[in-house]
C-alpha positions, 0 to 999 in steps of 0.5 A, spaced: 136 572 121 138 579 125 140 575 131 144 571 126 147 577 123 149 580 130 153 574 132 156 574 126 159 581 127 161 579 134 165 573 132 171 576 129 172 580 135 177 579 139 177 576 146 178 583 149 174 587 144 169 583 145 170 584 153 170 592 152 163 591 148 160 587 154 162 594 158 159 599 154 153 594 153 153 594 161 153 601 162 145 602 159 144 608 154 149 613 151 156 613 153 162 617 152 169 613 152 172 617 158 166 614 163 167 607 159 175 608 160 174 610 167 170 603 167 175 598 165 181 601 167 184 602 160 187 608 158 182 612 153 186 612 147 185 604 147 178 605 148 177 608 142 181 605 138 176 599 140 171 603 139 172 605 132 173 598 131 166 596 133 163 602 129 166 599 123 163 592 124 157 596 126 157 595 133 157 603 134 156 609 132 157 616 135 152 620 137 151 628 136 153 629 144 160 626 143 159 620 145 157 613 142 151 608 143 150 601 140 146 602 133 141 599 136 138 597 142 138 588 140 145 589 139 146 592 145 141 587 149 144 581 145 152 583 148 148 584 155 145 577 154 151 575 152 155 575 160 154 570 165 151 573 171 156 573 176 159 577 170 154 582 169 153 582 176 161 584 176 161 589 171 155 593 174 159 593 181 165 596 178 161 601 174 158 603 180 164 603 184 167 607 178 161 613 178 162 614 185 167 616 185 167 621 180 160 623 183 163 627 187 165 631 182 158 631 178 152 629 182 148 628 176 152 622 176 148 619 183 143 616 179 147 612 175 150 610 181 143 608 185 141 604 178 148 600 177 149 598 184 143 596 184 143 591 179 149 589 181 147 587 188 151 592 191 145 596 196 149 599 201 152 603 195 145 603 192 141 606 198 148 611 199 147 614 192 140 615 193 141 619 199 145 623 195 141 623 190 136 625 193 140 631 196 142 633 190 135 634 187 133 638 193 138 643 191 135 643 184 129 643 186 127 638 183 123 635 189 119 630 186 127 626 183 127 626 190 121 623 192 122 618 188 129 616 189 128 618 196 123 612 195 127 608 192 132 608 197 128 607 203 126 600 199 133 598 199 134 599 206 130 591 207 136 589 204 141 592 209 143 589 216 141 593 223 146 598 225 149 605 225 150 606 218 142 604 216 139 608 222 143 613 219 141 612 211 134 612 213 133 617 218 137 622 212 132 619 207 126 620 211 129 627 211 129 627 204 122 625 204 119 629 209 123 636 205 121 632 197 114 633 200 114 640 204 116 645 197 110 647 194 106 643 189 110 636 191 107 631 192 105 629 198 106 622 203 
């Protein structure tokens, strides 16, 4: 019945508002519309006018934080099952692609790029933004964030080949690790 009534509201959508809703779906939680625009190249503008269409079919709703999230998560998981994987694998790799760049400018971002580029396959991306991640939260002394990611990011490094670039990921994220685990009340390896 409710997966019935999902598919119901998907249905009169058109094609690329239906593509639209497969890039929120993908970016996981509570989105504003500038990252989604960000995302999928289009202008702002055009996706909250799409946006306000899926929150009159009851797709959408706003959040308090400016931003918006599915009403519910088997809406959100019913789009997300909705893509082929080579779809979903593509739209994970350009959302990560998309957080990178801007992470520069918002570290907090890192994260997102570890998580993404992750499902999309992408681990030379994946293991980068762990790095930075980790470096980030070393600078907020959040050093058990960094432990972790720094872990995360070493166990991405099976999946990368022998060379300069992952000598010197390890090398930096075994730096992570040993300097998580240095500050008092982290914890140890």
């Amino acid at each position: 019945p409710l997966a019935a009534l999902i598919q119901d509201r998907l249905r009169v959508l058109d094609d690329a508002s239906r593509d639209l809703l497969g890039w929120a779906a993908a970016l996981g939680g509570a989105f504003d519309a500038e990252r989604l625009a960000a995302a999928v190249a289009l202008p702002v503008t055009e996706v909250l006018g799409r946006i306000a269409l899926f929150e009159r079919h009851g797709l959408l709703r706003a959040t308090g934080e400016g931003g918006f999230d599915f009403v519910h998560d088997l809406v959100r998981q019913a789009v997300y099952r909705g893509l082929s994987t080579p779809r979903r694998r593509a739209l994970l790799g350009q959302i990560a692609q998309a957080f990178a760049v801007t992470s520069a400018a918002d570290p907090w971002l890192h994260g997102a790029v570890v998580h993404h580029a992750s499902l999309a396959g992408d681990r030379l991306l994946a293991t980068r933004s762990a790095l930075a991640a980790g470096d980030h939260w070393l600078r907020v002394f959040a050093n058990v964030e960094a432990a972790q990611v720094a872990e995360r990011g070493l166990l991405l490094l099976e999946g990368l080949a022998h060379g300069n670039e992952r000598a010197r990921l390890e090398i930096g994220l075994l730096r992570l690790r040993v300097a998580a685990a240095s500050a008092p009340g982290s914890p140890r390896l």
